[in-house]
C-alpha positions, 0 to 999 in steps of 0.5 A: 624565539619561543620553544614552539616558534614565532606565529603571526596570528590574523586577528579580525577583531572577532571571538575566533581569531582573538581566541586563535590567538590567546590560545597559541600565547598560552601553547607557548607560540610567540605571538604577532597579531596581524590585522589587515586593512582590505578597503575603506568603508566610506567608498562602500556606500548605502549604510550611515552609521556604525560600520559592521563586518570585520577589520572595521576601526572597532574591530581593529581596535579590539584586536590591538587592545586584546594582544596589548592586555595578553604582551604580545605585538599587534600590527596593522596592515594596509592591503586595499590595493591587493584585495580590490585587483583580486577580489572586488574587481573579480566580485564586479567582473562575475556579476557583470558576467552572470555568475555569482561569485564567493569573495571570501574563497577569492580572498583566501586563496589571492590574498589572505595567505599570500599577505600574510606569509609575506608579513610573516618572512618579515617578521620571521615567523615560521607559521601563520594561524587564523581562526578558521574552523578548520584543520590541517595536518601531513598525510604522505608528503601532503597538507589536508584540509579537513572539517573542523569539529563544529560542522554547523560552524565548517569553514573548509569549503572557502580554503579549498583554494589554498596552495600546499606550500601555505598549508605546510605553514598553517595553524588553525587553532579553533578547529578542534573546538565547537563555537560553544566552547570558544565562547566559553574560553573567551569569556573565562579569559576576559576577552570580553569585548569579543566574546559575545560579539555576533558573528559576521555573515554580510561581505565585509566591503558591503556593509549593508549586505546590497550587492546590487547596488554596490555593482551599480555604483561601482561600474561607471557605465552601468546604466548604459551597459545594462538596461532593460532586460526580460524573462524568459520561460525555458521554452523562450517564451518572455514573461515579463521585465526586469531591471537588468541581469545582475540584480538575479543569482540562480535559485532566486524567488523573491522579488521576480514579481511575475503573477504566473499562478505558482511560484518561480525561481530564477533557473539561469542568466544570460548575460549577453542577451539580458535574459534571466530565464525562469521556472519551477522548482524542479527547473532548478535541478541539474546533475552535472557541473563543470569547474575551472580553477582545479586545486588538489589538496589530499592527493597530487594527482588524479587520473584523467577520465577516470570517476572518483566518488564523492561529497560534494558541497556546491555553497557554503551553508550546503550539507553535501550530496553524494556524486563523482569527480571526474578529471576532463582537462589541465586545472578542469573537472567535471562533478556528477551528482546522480540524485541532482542539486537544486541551483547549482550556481555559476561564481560559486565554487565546488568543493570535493570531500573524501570523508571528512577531507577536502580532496579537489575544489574548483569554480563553477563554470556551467551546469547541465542536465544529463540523466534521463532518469531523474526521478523529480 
């Protein structure tokens, strides 16, 4: 085994990862490249052609080609059955219950790590690496998760949900660069089949990106279970038809299809009524979330009713916005934003930053309005 230790690398295929890799090799890591199979594109439907996304068969196949060329050992790893009970099943489950769910944060913190570390005891491999733009380091008997160095390119807020034991086994090699600069370093490399391959934003079970009609054709009953439904305005008043709740996530415009003189959004679901109620702008802002699923990453503990100051991030793409984090309960807190968010979505996850640090994250639960004087 090398000086630095034996490493099994994530290799999707992508510039990131194929870079992570590269870059432990020449650090001195002895290196396996791992690259996991999650689901079989045929079932995916709605999209001939070319498969998109990644652990694709062209994305394997660079994967393998890249470590063949750098010596080191790459293998293929089949976790369909893991990655459809934890991360489809939930996809389906949350739309079917009116929330909007975040499979790459479902992915990360079920199966990803956990897969991994179990092919790394195998292949005795004292660490794992991805090419997350992210960092991790020890701070006072704990591993945090800290922004990565590019922040149009962070990736922090999908691993909130990774445990502590994980972290400690952790590598994020690319966290300290910027995208630029990865590119760069592929390109002088000749890793050229990924240097310039665009990065994959569509969820990589739905190549064509139509989550509608992938639940559609993934729930037997759909038609029988769905049907139907209204739009309501938010004093109850219905305003139109819809094909059913599923097809509309909070913050929604576009197709709604409602000639009410001024723009509408889609301000909440009501999943057992079939109602998806509507309003303006400003009906989109609440200051108040409730998040299940609590996992703690700078500190070990938090104390009960008392309220912490915070960064909080509600989506991926979101810059953040100063609030409070209050613990209410075992694995539940509450997030206070006093400026108010603008969709704040059930399915989503919500994480919490001290400077530059995730310190908590949680999964959205319920939304609400509680300040009197916000100023719209």
């Amino acid at each position: 085994m090398s000086k630095k230790g034996r490493v099994l690398v994530a290799m999707s295929g992508g510039v990131d990862s194929s870079v992570a890799a590269v870059m432990l090799h020449q650090q001195g890591y002895e290196v396996i490249g791992i690259t996991m199979k999650t689901w079989d594109y045929h079932r995916s439907g709605g999209k001939n052609g070319k498969e998109t996304g990644c652990c694709t068969v062209e994305s394997m196949n660079d994967a393998r080609a890249i470590a063949v060329h750098r010596g080191f050992k790459h293998f293929i790893v089949d976790i369909r059955d893991e990655f459809g009970t934890w991360v489809i099943d939930r996809f389906i489950d949350d739309y079917m219950s009116g929330r909007t769910p975040n499979p790459c944060v479902l992915c990360n913190t079920h199966i990803k790590w956990a897969a991994l570390l179990r092919r790394a005891d195998q292949l005795d491999c004292e660490f794992i690496a991805t090419g997350h733009y992210a960092n991790v380091r020890e701070e006072d008997g704990r591993y945090v998760i800290s922004k990565g160095l590019d922040h149009s390119k962070d990736q922090s807020y999908a691993l909130w949900g990774v445990r502590q034991e994980h972290l400690e086994r952790t590598i994020f090699p690319v966290g300290s660069y910027r995208k630029s600069e990865i590119r760069a370093f592929a390109e002088e490399e000749g890793l050229l089949s990924v240097a310039n391959k665009p990065d994959s934003y569509e969820i990589c079970f739905i190549p064509d990106d139509n989550y509608r009609r992938f639940i559609q054709e993934q729930v037997d009953d759909y038609d029988e279970r769905i049907g139907e439904g209204v739009f309501v305005d938010k004093f109850g008043k219905i305003v139109g038809t819809h094909a059913g709740y599923p097809n509309f996530t909070i913050g929604q415009r576009r197709g709604l299809h409602l000639p009410m003189g001024e723009p509408m959004y889609v301000t909440s679901i009501n999943p057992d009524t079939n109602e998806v109620m509507v309003g303006v702008k400003e009906d989109l802002i609440q200051t108040t979330l409730t998040a299940a699923e609590m996992n703690l990453v700078k500190v070990g503990s938090l104390p009960e009713g008392e309220e912490v100051p915070i960064v909080g991030k509600i989506r991926y793409n979101d810059a953040g916005a100063e609030g409070t984090l209050e613990v209410t309960g075992q694995d539940e807190f509450k997030v206070h934003f006093p400026a108010g968010r603008e969709a704040i979505t059930p399915g989503q996850a919500v994480v919490c930053y001290d400077g530059e640090d995730v310190l908590a994250g949680g999964w959205i639960r319920k939304v609400s309005l509680e300040s009197d004087d916000l100023l719209l």
